[in-house]
PAZAPA-4460 file (N, C-alpha, C; in steps of 0.05 Angstrom, whole numbers, plus 32768, in hexadecimal, padded with zeros to 4 digits):
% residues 253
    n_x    n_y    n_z   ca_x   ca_y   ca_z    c_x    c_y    c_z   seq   type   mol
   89C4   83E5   888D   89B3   83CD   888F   8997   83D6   8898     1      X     A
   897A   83CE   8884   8969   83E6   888A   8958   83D0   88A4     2      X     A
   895A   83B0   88A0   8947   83A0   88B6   895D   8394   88C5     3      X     A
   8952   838D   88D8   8963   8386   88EE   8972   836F   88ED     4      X     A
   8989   8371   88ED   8999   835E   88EB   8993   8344   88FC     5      X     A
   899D   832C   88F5   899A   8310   88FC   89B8   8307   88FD     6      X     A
   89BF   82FB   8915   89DC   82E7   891A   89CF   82D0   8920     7      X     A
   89E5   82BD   8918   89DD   82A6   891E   89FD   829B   8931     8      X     A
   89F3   8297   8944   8A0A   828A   8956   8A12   826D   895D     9      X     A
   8A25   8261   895D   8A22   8244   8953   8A29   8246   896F    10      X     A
   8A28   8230   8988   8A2D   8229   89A5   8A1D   8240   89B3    11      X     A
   8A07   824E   89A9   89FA   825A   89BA   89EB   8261   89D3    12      X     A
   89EE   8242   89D6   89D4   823F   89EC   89E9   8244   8A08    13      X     A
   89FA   824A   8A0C   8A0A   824A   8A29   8A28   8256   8A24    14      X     A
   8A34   825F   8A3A   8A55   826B   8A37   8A57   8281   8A2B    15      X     A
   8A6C   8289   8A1D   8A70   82A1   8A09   8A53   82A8   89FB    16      X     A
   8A51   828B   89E4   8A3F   828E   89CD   8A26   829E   89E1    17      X     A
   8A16   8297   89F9   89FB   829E   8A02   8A07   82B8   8A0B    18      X     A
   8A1A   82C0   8A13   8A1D   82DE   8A1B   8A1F   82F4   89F9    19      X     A
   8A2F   82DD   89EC   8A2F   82F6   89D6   8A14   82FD   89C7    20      X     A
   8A00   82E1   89CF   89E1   82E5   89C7   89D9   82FD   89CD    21      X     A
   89D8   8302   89E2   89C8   8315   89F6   89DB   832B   89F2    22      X     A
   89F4   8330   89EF   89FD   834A   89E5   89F2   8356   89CC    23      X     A
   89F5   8347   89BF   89E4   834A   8997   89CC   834F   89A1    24      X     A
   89BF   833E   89B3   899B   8344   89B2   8997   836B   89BE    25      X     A
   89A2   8369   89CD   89A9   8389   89E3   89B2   83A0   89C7    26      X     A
   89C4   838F   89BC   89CA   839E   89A4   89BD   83AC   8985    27      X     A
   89A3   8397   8994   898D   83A3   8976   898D   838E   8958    28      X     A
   899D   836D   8962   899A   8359   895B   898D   8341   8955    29      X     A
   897E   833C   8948   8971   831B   8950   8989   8304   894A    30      X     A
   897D   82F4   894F   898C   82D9   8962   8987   82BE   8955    31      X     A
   8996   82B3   8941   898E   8294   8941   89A5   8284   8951    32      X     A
   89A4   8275   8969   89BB   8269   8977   89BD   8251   896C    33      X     A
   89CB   823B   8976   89C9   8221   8973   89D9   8211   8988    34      X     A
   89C6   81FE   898D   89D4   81EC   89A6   89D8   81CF   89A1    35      X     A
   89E7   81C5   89B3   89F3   81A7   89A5   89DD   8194   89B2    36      X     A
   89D7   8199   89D0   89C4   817F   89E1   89AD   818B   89E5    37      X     A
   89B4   81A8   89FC   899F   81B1   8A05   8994   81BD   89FC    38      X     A
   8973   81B6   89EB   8961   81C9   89ED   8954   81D5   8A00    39      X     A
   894B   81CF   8A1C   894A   81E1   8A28   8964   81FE   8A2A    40      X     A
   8976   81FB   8A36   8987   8205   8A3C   898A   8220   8A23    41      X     A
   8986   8219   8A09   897B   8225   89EC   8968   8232   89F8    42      X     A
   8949   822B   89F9   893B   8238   89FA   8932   8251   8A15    43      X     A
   8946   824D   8A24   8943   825E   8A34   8953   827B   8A27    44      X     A
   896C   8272   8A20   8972   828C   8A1C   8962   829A   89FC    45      X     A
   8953   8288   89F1   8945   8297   89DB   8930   82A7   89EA    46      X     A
   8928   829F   8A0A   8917   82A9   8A12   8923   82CA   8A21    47      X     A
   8936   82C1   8A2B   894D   82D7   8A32   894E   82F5   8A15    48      X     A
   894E   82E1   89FF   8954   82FD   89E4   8939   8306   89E8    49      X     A
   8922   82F8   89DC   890A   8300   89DA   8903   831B   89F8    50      X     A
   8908   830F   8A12   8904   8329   8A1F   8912   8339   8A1F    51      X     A
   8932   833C   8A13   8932   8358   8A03   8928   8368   89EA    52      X     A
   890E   835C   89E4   8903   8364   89CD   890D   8363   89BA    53      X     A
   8922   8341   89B1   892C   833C   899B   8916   8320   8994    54      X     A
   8916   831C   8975   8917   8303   8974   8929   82E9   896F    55      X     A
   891B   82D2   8974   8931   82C3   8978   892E   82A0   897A    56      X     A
   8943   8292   8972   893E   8273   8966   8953   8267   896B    57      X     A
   8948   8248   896C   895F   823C   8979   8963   8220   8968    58      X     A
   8975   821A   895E   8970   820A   8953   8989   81EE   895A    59      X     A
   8983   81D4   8953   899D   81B8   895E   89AE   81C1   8941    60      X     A
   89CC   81B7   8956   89E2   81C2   893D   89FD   81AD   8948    61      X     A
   8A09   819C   893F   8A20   818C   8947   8A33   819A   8932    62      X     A
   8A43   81B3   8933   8A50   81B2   8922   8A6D   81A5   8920    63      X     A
   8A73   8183   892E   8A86   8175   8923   8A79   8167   890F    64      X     A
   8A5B   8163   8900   8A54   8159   88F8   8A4E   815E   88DD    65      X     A
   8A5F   816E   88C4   8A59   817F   88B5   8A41   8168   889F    66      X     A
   8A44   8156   889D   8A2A   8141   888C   8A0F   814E   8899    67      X     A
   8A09   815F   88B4   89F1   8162   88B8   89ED   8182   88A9    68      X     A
   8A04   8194   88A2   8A00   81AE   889B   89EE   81B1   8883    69      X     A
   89E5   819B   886E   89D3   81AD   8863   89B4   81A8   886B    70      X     A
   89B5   8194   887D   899B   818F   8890   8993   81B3   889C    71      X     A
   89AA   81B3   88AC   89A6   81CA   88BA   89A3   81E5   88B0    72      X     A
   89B5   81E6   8895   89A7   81FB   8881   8990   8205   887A    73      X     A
   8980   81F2   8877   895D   81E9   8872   8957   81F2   888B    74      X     A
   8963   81E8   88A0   8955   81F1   88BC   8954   820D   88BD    75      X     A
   8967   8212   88B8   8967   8238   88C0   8958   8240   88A5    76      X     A
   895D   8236   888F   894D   8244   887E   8930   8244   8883    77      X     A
   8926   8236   888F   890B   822C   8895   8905   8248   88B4    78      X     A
   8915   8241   88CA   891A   8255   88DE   8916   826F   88CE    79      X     A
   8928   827E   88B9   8922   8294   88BA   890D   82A7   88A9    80      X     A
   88FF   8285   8899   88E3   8295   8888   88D2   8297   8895    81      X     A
   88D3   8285   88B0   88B8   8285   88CA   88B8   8298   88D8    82      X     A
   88D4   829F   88E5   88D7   82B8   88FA   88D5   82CE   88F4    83      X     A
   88E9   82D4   88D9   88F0   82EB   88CB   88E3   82F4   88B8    84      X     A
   88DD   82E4   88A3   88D2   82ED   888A   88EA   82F2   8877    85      X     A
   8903   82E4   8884   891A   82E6   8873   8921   82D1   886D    86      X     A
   8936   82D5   8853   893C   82BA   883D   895B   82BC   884D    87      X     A
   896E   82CA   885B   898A   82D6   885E   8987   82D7   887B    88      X     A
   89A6   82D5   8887   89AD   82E9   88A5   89CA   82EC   889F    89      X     A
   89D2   8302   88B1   89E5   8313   88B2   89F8   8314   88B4    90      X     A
   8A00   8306   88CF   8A1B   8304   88E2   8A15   82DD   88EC    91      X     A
   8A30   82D7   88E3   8A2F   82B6   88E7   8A44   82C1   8900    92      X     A
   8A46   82B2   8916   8A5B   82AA   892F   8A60   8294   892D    93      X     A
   8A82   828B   892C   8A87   8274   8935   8A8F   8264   8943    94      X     A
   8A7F   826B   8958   8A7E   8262   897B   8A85   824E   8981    95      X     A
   8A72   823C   897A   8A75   8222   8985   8A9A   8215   8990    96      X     A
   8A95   81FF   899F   8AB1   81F9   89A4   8AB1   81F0   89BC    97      X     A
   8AC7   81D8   89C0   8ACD   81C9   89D8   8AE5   81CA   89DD    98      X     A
   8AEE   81CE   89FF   8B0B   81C6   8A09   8B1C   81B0   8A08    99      X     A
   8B2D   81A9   8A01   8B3E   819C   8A06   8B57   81A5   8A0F   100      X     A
   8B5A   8195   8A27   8B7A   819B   8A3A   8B8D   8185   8A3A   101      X     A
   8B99   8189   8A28   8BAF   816E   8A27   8BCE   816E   8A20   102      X     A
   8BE2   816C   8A31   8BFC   816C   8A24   8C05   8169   8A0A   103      X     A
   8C15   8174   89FC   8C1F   816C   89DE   8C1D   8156   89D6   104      X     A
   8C30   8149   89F0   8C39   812C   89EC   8C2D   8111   89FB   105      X     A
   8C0C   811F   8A00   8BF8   8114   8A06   8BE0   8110   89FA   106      X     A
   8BE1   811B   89EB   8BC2   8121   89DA   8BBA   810B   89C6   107      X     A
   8BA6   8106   89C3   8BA1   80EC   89B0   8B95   80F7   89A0   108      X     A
   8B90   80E1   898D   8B91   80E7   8969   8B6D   80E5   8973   109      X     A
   8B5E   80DF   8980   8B47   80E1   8983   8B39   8106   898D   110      X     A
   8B55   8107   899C   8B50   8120   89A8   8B4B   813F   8995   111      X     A
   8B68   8135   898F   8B74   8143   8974   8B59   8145   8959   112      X     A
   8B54   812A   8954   8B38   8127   8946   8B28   8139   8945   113      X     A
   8B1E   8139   896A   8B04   814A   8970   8B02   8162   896B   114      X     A
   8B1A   816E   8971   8B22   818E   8971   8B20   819F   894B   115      X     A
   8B2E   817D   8943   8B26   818F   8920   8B0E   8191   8915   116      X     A
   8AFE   8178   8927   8AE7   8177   8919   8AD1   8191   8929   117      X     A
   8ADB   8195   8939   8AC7   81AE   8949   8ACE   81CD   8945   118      X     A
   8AEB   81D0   8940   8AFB   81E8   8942   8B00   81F1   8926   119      X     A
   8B0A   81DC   890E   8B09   81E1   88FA   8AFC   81E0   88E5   120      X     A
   8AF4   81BB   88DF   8AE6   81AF   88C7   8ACE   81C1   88D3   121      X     A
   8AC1   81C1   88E0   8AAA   81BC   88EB   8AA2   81E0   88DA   122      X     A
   8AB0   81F9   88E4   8AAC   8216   88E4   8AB5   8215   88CA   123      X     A
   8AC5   8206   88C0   8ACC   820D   889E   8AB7   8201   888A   124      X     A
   8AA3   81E7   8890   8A92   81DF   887A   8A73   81E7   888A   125      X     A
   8A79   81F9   889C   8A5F   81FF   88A6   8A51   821E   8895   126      X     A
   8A64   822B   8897   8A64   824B   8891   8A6A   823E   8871   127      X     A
   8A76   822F   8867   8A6E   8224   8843   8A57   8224   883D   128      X     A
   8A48   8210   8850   8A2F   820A   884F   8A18   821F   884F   129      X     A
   8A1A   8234   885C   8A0C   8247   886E   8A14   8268   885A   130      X     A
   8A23   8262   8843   8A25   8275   8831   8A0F   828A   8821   131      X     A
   8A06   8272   8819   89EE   827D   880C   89D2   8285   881F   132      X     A
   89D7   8287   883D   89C6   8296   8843   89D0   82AB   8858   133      X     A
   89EA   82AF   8854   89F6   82CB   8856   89F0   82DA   8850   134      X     A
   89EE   82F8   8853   89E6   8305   883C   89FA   8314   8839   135      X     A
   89FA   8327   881F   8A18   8332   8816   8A14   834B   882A   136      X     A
   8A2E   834E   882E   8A2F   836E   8845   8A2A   8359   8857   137      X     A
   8A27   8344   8861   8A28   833D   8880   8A48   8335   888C   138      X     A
   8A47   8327   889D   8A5F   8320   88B1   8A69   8305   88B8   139      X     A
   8A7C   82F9   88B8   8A80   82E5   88CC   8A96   82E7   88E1   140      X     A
   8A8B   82DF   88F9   8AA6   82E2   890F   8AA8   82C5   891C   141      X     A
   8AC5   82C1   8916   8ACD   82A6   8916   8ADC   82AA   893A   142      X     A
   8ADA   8296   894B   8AE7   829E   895B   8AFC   8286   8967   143      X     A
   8B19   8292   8967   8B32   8289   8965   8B3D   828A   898C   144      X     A
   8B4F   8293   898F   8B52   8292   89B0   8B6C   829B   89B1   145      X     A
   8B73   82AC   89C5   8B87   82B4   89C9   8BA2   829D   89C9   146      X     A
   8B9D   8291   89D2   8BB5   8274   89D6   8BBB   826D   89BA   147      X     A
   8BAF   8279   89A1   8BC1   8281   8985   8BDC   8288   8989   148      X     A
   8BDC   82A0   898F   8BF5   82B4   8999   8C05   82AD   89AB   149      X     A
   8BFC   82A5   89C8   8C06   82A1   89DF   8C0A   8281   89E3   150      X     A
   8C1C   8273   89EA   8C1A   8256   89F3   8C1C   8252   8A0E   151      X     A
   8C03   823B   8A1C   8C08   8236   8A33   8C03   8216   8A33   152      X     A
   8C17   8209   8A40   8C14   81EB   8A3B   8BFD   81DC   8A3C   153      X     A
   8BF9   81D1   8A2F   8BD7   81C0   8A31   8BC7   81C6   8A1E   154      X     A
   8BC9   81D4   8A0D   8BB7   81DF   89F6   8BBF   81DD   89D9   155      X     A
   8BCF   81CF   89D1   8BEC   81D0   89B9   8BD0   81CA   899D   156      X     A
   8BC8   81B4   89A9   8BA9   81A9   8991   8B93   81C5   8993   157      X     A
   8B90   81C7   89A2   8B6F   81DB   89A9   8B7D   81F3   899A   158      X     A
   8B9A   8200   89A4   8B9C   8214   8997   8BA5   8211   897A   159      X     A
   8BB0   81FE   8970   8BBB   81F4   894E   8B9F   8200   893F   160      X     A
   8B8A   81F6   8950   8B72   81FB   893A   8B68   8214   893A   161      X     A
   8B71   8221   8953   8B67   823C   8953   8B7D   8252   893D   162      X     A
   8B99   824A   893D   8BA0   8254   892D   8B92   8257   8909   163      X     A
   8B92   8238   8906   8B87   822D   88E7   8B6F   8242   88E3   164      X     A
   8B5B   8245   8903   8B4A   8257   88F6   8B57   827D   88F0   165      X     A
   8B64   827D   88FA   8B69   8295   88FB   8B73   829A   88D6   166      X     A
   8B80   8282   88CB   8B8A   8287   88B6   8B72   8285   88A0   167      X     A
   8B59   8275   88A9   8B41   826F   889F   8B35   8286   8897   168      X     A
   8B35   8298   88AA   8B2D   82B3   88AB   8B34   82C1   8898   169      X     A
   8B48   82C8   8892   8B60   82D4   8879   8B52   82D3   8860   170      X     A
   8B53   82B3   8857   8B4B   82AA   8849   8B2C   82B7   8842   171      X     A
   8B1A   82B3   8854   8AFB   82AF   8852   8AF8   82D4   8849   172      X     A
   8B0E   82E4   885B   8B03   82F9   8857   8B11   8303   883A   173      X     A
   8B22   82F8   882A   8B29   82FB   8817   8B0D   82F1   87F8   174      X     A
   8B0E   82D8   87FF   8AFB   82CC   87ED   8AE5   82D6   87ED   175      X     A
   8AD3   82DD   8801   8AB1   82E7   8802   8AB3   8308   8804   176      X     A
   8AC8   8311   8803   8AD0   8335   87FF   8AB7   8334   87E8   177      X     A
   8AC0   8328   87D8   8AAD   8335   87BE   8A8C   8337   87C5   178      X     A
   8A85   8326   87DA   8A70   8329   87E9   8A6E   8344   87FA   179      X     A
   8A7C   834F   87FD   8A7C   8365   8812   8A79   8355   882C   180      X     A
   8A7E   8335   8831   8A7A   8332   884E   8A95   8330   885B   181      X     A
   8A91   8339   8871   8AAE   833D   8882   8AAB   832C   8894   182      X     A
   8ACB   831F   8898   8AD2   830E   88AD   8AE4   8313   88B9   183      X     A
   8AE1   830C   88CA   8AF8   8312   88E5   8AF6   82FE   88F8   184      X     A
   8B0C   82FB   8909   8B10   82E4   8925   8B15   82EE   893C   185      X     A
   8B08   82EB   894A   8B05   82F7   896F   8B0E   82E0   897D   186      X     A
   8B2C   82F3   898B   8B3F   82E0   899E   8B36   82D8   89B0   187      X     A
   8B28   82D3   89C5   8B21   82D7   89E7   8B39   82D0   89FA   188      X     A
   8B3F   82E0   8A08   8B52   82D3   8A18   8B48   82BA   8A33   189      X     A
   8B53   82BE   8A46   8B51   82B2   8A5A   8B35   82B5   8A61   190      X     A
   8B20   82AC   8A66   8B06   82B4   8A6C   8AF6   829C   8A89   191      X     A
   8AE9   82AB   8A92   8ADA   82AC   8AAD   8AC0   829D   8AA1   192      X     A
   8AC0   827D   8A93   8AA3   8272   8A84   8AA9   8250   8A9A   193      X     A
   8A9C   8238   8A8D   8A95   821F   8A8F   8AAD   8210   8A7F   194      X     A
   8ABC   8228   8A6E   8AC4   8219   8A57   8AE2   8204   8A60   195      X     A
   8ADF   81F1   8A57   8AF7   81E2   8A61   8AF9   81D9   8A7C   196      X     A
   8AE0   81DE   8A83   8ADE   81CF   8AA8   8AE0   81DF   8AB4   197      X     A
   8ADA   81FF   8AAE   8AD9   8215   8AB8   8AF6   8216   8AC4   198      X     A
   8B08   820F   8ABD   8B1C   8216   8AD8   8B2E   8236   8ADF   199      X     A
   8B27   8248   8AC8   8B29   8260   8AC7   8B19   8270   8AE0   200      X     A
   8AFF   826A   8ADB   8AEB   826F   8AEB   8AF1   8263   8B0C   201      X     A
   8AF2   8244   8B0F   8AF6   8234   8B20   8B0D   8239   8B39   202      X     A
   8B22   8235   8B2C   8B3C   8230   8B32   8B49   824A   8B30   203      X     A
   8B51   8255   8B4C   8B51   8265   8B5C   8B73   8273   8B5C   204      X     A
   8B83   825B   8B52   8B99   825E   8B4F   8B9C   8260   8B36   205      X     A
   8B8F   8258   8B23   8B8F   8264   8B05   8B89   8277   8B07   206      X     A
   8B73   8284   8B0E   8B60   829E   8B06   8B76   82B3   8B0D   207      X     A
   8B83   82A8   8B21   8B9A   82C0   8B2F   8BB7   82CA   8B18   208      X     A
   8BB7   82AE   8B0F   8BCF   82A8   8AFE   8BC6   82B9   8AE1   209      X     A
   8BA9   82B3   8ADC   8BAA   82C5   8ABA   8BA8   82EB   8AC4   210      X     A
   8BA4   82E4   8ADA   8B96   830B   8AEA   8BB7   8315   8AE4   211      X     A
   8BCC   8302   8AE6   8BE7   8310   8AEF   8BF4   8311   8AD4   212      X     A
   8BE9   8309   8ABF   8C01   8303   8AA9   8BEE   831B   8A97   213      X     A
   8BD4   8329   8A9F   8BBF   8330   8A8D   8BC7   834C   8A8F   214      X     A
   8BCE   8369   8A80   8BCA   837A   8A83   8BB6   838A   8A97   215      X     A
   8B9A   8385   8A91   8B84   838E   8AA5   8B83   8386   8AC4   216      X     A
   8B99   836E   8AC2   8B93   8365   8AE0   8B79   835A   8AE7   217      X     A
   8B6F   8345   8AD7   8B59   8333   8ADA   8B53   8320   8AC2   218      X     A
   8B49   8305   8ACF   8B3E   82F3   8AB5   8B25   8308   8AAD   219      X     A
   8B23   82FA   8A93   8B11   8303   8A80   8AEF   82F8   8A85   220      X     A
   8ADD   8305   8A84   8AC5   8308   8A92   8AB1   8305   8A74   221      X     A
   8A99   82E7   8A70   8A89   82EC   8A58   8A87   8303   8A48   222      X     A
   8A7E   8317   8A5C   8A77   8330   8A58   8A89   833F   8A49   223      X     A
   8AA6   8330   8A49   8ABF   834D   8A3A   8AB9   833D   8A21   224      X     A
   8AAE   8326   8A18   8AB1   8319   8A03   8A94   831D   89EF   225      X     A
   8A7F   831D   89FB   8A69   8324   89F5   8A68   8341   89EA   226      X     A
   8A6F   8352   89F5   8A70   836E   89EE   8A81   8374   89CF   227      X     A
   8A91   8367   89DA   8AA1   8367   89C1   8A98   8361   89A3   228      X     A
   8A8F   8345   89AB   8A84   833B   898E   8A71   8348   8982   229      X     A
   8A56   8352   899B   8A47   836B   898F   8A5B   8386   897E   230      X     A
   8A6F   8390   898F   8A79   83A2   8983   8A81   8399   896D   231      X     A
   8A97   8385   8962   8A99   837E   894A   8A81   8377   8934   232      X     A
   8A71   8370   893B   8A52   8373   8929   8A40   8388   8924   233      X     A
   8A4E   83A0   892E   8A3A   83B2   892F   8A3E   83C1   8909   234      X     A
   8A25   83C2   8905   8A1F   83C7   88DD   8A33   83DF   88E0   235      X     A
   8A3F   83F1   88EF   8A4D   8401   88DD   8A6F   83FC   88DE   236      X     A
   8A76   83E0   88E1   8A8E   83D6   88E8   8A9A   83C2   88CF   237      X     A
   8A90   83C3   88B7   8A8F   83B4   88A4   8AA4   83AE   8896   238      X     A
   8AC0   83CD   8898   8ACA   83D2   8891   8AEB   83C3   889B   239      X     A
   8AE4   83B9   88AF   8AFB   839F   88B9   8AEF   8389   88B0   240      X     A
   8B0A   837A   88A5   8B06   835B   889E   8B2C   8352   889A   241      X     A
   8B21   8335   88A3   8B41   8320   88A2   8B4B   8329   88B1   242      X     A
   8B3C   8334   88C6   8B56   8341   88E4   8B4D   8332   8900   243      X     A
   8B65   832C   8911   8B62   831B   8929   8B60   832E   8944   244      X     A
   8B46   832C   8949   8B47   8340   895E   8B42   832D   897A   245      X     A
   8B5A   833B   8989   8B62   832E   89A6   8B54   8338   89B5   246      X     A
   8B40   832F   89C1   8B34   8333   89DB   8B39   8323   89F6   247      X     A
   8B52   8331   8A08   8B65   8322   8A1A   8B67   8338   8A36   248      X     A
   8B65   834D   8A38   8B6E   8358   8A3F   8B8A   8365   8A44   249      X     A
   8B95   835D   8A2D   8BB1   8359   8A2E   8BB8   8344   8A3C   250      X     A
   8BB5   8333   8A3E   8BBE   8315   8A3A   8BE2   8314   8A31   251      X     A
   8BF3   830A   8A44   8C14   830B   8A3D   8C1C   831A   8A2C   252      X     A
   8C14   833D   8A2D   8C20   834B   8A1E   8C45   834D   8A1C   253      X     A
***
């Protein structure tokens, strides 16, 4: 890849997505993020890439809302003739995403709703949309969650869709092969974020509880997740696609 690669990260502005920003930027990346409310909150961390001597853009993105994706198409297309001087970017992430904690035999069809429209519909007609300014030889990393594999009560909806993506994956990296673009899904395990009411982070008797079931003997830290996704993006890694990579620390081996 002879100019510098461009990702675009969908939930960028905070959690995972803003750490894996700043790993890519460190990495010799530019940066289009996208946030759902806060533009401030956005534009700080574009200010965060830019002082690692990346550039970088931020743009509003609801992806339960796939009727706004070819608005937002235009947007980035518009973003990357201004910043870049490019018609294309590289590496799509599909970050974005909300918790839900709810019993099997608790969960409502609203709930249930939200999770397909954010976890699935949302990452499946977004990256449709967002095709034609892929470029061939680029990447997408869809990201799925350990609680695929592993079941812990309260998650039966949140994880159903994480599976669907995992099989999404298969698919995507089968169909756009002829593109040379590769896809893959990054597990996260238990992680140390805001996400879900922080209670990983929070809750002192959880944090203890994933440290004991985890190979490494600790919850999972932004930082193991960020690193990663850089490592999976890096141009000479092209050569994996349709594979689920677990980042858990061994998570209920």
């Amino acid at each position: 890849m002879t100019t510098t690669p461009i990702a675009l990260i969908t939930g960028g502005s905070r959690g995972l997505g803003r750490n894996a920003a700043l790993h890519l930027a460190r990495a010799g990346v530019d940066i289009v993020l996208t946030y759902r409310s806060s533009a401030s909150e956005a534009q700080a961390v574009v200010q965060e890439i830019e002082a690692l001597g990346r550039r970088a853009a931020a743009l509003p993105l609801d992806v339960s809302q796939p009727r706004g994706f070819g608005d937002f198409a235009a947007a980035l297309k518009q973003a990357l003739a201004g910043t870049w001087q490019r018609t294309q970017f590289d590496y799509l992430v599909n970050n974005a995403g909300i918790g839900v904690h709810a019993a099997f035999a608790e969960t409502t069809e609203a709930q249930f709703d939200e999770l397909v429209a954010v976890h699935l519909k949302g990452p499946f007609f977004l990256t449709q949309a967002l095709l034609p300014l892929i470029a061939d030889g680029g990447r997408i990393l869809n990201v799925s969650s350990g609680l695929a594999r592993f079941s812990l009560p309260g998650y039966a909806a949140y994880a159903s869709m994480k599976g669907a993506i995992e099989v999404l994956t298969r698919y995507q990296a089968r169909e756009l092969g002829a593109r040379r673009i590769a896809v893959n899904a990054i597990a996260p395990g238990a992680i140390e974020t805001d996400f879900g009411g922080g209670a990983v982070r929070d809750n002192a008797q959880l944090n203890a509880f994933v440290a004991s079931v985890t190979a490494q003997g600790r919850a999972g830290l932004p930082d193991d997740i960020g690193a990663a996704v850089a490592a999976l993006l890096r141009p000479d890694n092209g050569w994996m696609t349709g594979q689920r990579i677990e980042v858990s620390g061994g998570m209920f081996l």
